[in-house]
N, C-alpha and C positions, 0 to 999 in steps of 0.2 A: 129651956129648949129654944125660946125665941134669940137668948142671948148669941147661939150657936148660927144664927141663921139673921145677923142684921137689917140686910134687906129687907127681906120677907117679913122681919116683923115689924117695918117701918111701914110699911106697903096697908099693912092689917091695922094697925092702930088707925094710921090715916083713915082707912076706909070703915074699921068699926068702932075707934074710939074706947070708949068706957067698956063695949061690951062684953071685951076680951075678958074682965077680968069675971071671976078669977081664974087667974091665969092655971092652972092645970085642968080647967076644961078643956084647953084647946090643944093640952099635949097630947092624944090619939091622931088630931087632926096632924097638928105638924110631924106625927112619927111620919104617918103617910106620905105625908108630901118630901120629906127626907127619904124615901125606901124609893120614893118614885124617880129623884134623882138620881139616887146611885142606878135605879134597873136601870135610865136614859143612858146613863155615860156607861153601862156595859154594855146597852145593846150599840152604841156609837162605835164602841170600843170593836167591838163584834163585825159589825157592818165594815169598817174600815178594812179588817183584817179578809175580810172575806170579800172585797172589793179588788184587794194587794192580789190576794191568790186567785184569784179568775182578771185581774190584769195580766198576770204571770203567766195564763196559761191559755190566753189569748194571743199573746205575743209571740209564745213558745209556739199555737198553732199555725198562725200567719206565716211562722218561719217556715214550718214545714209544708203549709200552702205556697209560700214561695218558690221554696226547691222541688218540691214535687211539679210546679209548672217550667220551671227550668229543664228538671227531665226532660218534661212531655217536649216541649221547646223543640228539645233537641233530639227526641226520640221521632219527630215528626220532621226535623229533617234529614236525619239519618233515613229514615222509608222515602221520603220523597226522591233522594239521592241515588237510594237501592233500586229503587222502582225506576228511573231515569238508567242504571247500565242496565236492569233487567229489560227494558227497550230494545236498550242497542244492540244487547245480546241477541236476542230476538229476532234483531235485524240483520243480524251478523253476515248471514251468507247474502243477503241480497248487497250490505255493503260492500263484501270480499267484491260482488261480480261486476260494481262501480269502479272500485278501485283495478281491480284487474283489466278490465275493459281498455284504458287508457294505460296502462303497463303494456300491454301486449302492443299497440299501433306504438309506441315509445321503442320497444324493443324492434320492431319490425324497421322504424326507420331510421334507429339509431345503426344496426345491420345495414339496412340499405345506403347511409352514406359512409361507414367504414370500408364497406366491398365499393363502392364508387370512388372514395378517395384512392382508395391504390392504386384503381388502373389512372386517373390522373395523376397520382406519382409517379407512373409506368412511363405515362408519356411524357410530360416534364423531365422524366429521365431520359428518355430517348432524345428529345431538344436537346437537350444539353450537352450530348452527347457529339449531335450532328454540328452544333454550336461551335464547340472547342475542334473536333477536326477543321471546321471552316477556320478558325484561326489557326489553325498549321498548317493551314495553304491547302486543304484536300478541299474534293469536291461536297456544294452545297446540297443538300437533297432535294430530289425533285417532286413536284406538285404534288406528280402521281403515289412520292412515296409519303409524303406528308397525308394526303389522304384515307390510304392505307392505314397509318400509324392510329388517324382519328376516329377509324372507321372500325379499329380491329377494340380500342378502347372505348368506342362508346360516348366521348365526352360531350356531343351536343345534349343527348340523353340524361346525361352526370350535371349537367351546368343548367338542366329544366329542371329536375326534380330533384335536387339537390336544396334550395331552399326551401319548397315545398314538406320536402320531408324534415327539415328542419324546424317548420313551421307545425305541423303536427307533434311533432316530439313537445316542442313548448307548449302546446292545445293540450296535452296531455300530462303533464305535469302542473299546468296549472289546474287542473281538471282534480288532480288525483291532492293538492297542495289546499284547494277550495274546501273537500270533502275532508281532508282534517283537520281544517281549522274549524270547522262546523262543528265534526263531535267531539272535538274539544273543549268549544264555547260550548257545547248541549250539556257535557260528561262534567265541567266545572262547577262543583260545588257552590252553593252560595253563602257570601256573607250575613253575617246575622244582622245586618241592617241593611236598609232599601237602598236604591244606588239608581239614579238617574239611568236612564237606558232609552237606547234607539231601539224600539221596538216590532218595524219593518225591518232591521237589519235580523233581528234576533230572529223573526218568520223565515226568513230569507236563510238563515242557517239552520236553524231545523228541517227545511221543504230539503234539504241537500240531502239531511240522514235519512228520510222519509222515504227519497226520490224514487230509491230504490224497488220500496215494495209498492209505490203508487204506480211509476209508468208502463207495469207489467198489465194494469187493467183498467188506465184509465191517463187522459191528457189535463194537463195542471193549467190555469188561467190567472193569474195573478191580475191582482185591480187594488192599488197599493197610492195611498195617494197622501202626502206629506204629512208629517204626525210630529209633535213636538218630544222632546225628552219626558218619560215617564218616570217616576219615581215605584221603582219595587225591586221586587226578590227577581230578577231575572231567568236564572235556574230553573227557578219554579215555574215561572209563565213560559220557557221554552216546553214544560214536560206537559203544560196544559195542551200547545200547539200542534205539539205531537202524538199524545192521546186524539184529538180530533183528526189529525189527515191519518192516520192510523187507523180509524175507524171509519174512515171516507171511504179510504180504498176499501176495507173491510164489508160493506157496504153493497159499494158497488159490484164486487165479485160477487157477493153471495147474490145478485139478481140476478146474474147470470143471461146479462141481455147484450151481452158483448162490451167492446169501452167503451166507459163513460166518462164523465168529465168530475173533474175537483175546481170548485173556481174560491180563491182564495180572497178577499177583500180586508181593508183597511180603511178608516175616515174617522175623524173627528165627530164625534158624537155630545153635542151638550158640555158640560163640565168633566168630559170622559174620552178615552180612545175606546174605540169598537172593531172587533176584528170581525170573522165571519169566515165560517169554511162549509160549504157546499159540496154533495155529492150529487148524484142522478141514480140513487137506488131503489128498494121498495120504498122508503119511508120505517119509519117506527111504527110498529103495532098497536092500534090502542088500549090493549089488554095490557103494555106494557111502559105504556107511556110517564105512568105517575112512580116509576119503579126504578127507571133508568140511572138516577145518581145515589141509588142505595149501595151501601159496601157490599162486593162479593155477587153480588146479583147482575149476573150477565147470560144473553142469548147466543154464546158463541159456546160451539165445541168444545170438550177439557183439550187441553192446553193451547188453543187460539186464544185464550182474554178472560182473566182472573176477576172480572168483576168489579177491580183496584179502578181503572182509568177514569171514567167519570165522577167518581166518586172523591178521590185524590185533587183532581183538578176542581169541581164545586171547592172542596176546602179551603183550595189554592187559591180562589177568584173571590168567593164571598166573606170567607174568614178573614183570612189574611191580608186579601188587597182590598176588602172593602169594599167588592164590584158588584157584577153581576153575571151569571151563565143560565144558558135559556137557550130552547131549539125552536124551530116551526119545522113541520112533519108533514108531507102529504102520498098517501099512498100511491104507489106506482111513479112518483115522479122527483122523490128523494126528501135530505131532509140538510137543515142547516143548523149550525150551533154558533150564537153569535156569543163573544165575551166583552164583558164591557170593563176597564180600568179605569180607576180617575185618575185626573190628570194632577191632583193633589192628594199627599198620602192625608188619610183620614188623622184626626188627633187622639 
C-alpha cells in the first residue's frame, strides 16, 4: 500500500521510522486515508459542477433582470409620454380658445385690409383715369372733385389703419406660431439619454400650454433669472412644470376668493437649478400633507386629477434626475412646490 502512495510513505517513515514496521499494521490506516482522497476529489469534483450550474443560472438571471429593467425603462416612458397628451388633452378646449382668440382679430383685419385695399384700387383707378384724359388734352379734375373721390373712398381712414391692422394680423400669428411651438417642444418625446437643455426656455414653453387654464383665475409673475445649461430628460421636467402650474391654478379656483396670483421663479441654487411655482390658495391640509405624492391619491373631483401628477413628477425629479421636490404650505395663504436639478448629471 505504501508503495501505491510514495509521498505519503516518505513523509511516515521520515516521521516514524522503524515503527512502521511491520508494515501491515498500518494498512487499515492508509485504506483511510486513500478513501479520504478519493471522497476530497469527488466532493471537488461535485462543488465545481455545482458552482458551473448556479454560475449558469446566475447569468441566465441577470439577463433577465436586465430586460426586465429595459421594459420598465421604457414602460416608464411610454406613461410618462401618455400622461404628458393626456394633459394637453385635457387642456384642449382652453388651447382651441388660445388659438382661436388670435385667428379671429387675424381674420378681422385680414377682411379689414382686403375691403380697404379696393376702394384704394377704386381710387388709383379713378387717377388714372383723370390722368390719361389730361393727356389727350381734356380737362384736369378739380380740387372739389378730387376730394369727393377721397372722401367717397375713405383713403385717409385706409392709409391710418392699414398698418395697424397689419400689425395685429402678425401679433396674431405669432401668438398662434408661439403656442405650437410650445406643444410641440411639451408633446416631444424624449431621448433615452439626458441632453443639455435651457431650462427657463423649456418653463417659458409650458406656462404657454398652461396659459390657458391659468389666466381664467388667476395672473402669472415670472422671476427667472439666468441659469446655465442642465443636463436631463427635458420631456420629462417639462410634464413636471406642468403638473405644478396645473395645480396652481387648481388651487387657486378651488379657494374661490376670486384671482389670484401664480408667481413663477428660477435661480441657481448651490450645486443645482431651483425652480419654484407659487399659488395664493388654501394651502394643503394637514391631514393630507404626508400623502400628496403617493400614486393615485388625490383631493380633486373624478375626472379633475387622477392622482398620477405629483407622484409622476417625484419620480421624474428624485429618481431620475437625482434632485429634489418638496412644498411649503400655509393655510389660507397658499402653497409652493420648489424642484431642485443638478447641474451635473449624477454617475
Amino acid at each position: 500500500m505504501l508503495n501505491e502512495h510514495p509521498l505519503l510513505s516518505r513523509q511516515l517513515r521520515k516521521s516514524f521510522g522503524e515503527a512502521l514496521e511491520p508494515r501491515h499494521s498500518i494498512e487499515p490506516f492508509l485504506t483511510l486515508v486513500d478513501a479520504a482522497y478519493c471522497q476530497q476529489d469527488t466532493d471537488r469534483r461535485l462543488l465545481e459542477h455545482t458552482l458551473d450550474v448556479v454560475s449558469k443560472e446566475l447569468t441566465e438571471r441577470n439577463f433577465e433582470l436586465v430586460e426586465q429593467l429595459r421594459a420598465r425603462q421604457q414602460m416608464e416612458i411610454e406613461l410618462t409620454h401618455a400622461l404628458k397628451l393626456e394633459a394637453v388633452g385635457q387642456l384642449a378646449g382652453n388651447i382651441a380658445h388660445e388659438i382661436n382668440t388670435p385667428i379671429q382679430y387675424i381674420g378681422d383685419s385680414v377682411g379689414y385690409v382686403h375691403e380697404a385695399f379696393a376702394e384704394v384700387t377704386a381710387m388709383l383707378a379713378w387717377y388714372r383715369a383723370r390722368m390719361q384724359s389730361a393727356i389727350s388734352g381734356e380737362r384736369l379734375p378739380t380740387l372739389s372733385e378730387i376730394a369727393d373721390i377721397e372722401e367717397s373712398t375713405d383713403v385717409g381712414y385706409a392709409i391710418e389703419q392699414i398698418p395697424l391692422a397689419v400689425e395685429r394680423t402678425l401679433d396674431g400669428v405669432n401668438r398662434v406660431a408661439t403656442l405650437v411651438r410650445a406643444m410641440k417642444a411639451f408633446a416631444h418625446p424624449d431621448a433615452s439619454e439626458k441632453v443639455m437643455s435651457d431650462l427657463n426656455t423649456a418653463l417659458r414653453s409650458t406656462l404657454q400650454v398652461a396659459l390657458g387654464e391659468i389666466r381664467h383665475v388667476a395672473e402669472v409673475q415670472m422671476e427667472l433669472q439666468e441659469l446655465p445649461m442642465v443636463p436631463c430628460h427635458l420631456g420629462e421636467i417639462n410634464q413636471v412644470f406642468l403638473n405644478l402650474l396645473i395645480n396652481s391654478a387648481h388651487a387657486i379656483s378651488d379657494a374661490g376668493r376670486g384671482r389670484g396670483c401664480v408667481t413663477v421663479r428660477s435661480r441657481v441654487f448651490g450645486d443645482s437649478v431651483e425652480f419654484s411655482v407659487s399659488d395664493t390658495g388654501n394651502g394643503i391640509p394637514e391631514g393630507v400633507r404626508d400623502r400628496i405624492f403617493e400614486p393615485f391619491f388625490t383631493t380633486k373631483e373624478v375626472g379633475r386629477g387622477t392622482g398620477q401628477g405629483l407622484a409622476i413628477a417625484r419620480t421624474i425629479v428624485v429618481e431620475k434626475h437625482a434632485g429634489k421636490l418638496f412644498f411649503e404650505t400655509t393655510p389660507e395663504v397658499g402653497t409652493t412646490f420648489f424642484v431642485r436639478i443638478p447641474l451635473a448629471a449624477p454617475a
